[in-house]
N, C-alpha and C positions, 0 to 999 in steps of 0.2 A: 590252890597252890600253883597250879598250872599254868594260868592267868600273871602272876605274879613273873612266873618263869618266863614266859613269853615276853612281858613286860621289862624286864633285866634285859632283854637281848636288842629293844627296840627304844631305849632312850631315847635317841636321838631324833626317832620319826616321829611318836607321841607329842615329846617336843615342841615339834615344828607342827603339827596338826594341830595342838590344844593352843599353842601360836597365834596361828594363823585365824583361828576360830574366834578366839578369845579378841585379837586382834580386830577380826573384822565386824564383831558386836560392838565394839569401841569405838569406831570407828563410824559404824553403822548408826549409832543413837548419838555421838556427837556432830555430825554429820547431816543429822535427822533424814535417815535413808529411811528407817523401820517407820511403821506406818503405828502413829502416834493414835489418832484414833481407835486403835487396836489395846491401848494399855490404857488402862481406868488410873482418873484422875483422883488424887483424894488431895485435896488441900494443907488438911491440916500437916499430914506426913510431907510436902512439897515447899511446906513454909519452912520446916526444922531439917532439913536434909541438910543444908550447907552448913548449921551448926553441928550437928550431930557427926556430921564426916569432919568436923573440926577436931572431934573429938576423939573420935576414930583414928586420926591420925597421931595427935598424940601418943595413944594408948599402942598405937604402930610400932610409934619412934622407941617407945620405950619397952615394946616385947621384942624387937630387934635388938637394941642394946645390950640386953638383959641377955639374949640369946647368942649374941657372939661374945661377950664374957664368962657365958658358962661353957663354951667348946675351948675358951681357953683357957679356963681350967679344968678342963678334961672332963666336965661333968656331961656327957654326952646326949643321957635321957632329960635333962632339963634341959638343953640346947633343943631335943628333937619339940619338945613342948612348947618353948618359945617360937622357935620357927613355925610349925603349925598354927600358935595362935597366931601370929603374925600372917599369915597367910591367911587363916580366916578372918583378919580387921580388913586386912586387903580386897579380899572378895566382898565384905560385908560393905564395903568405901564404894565399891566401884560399884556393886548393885544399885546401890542408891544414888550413888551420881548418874547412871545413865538411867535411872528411869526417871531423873528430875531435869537432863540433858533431852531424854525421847520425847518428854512431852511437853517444857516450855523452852526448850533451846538456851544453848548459850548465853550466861548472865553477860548482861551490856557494862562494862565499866562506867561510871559515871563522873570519873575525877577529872582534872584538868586534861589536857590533849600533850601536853608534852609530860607530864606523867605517863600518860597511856603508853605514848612513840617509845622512852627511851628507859621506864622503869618495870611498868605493868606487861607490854609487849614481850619486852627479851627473858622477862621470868618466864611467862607463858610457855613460850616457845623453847626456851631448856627443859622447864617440868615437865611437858608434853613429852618431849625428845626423852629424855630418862625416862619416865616410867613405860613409854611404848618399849624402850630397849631394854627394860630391865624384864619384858614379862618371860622372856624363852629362858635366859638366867633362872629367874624364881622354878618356873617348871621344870625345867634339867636337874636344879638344887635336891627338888622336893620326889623327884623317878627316880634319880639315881640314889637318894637315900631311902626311899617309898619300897625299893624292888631287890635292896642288898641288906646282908649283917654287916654290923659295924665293922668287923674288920675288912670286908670287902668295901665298904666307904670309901673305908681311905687308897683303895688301888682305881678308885676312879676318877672322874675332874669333878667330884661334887665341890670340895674344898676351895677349886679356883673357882667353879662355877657358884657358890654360896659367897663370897669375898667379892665379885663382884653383882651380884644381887643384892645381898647387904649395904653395898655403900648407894648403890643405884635408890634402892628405894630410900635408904636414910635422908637421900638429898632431896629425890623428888618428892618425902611426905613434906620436907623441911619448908620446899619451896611451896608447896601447896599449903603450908599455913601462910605464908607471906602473902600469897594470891587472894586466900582468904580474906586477910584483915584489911589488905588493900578494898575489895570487893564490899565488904558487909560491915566495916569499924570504921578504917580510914575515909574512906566514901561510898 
């Protein structure tokens, strides 16, 4: 309980630590800074990753959905369960994209060139941009409801800090099925 308590007083640094952390793994394995020979290859799982996190996004979109309609209607512990699972598709997404990023890098587009310039390019680089900027959101959301009782919730910024977390990720899972189909269906 202690722990917890401690934890209430320090939103804001954890924060910015699990941030920064979370941040520079992401960074680090899309990047390819971590040393790829260090992480075991398995094929089978390498080949179904971009499907799978296709999936996974989905199932995102729609335990976010589901989870800002039950805070507004005041259903709170089905909200806290939504959110949670959604932050486990989250983690569950991004595990598996960087160790399929650590260890064969960046899928190449393959479609036309002015596809790439003026359709594939600027989604990229939005999705990118949201989901790096939605992650301190997510983890401020998830401490500042993780460390208080619900009536203390509401005398914190979880509300504005969930509202924009919520639409951050809705758009970058959104945009990252776009990426997808471009990537693996369209070409």
């Amino acid at each position: 309980m202690e722990s917890r308590s401690w934890a209430k007083g320090h939103v804001w640094e954890l924060t910015a630590v699990l941030s920064a952390v979370s941040l520079a793994l992401i960074f680090g394995a899309a990047l390819q800074v971590l040393p790829a020979e260090a992480i075991p290859e398995w094929e089978p799982l390498l080949d179904v990753i971009p499907h799978l996190n296709a999936a996974i996004s989905l199932g995102a979109i729609g335990t976010i959905l589901a989870g800002v309609r039950a805070i507004r209607a005041g259903n709170v512990e089905r909200h806290r369960a939504l959110m949670l699972a959604s932050f486990g598709l989250f983690a569950a997404f991004l595990i598996l994209y960087l160790y399929r990023v650590a260890v064969l890098g960046p899928n190449p587009f393959e479609g036309p060139e002015q596809v790439r310039l003026f359709v594939y390019v600027p989604i990229l680089v939005v999705h990118i941009a949201l989901a790096v900027l939605c992650v301190p959101f997510v983890f401020y959301a998830l401490l500042s409801a993780g460390t208080r009782s619900v009536p203390e919730i509401y005398e914190s910024n979880h509300r504005q800090a969930g509202r924009i977390a919520a639409a951050l990720w809705l758009v970058s899972f959104s945009m990252g099925l776009v990426i997808y189909a471009l990537l693996y269906h369209v070409y």
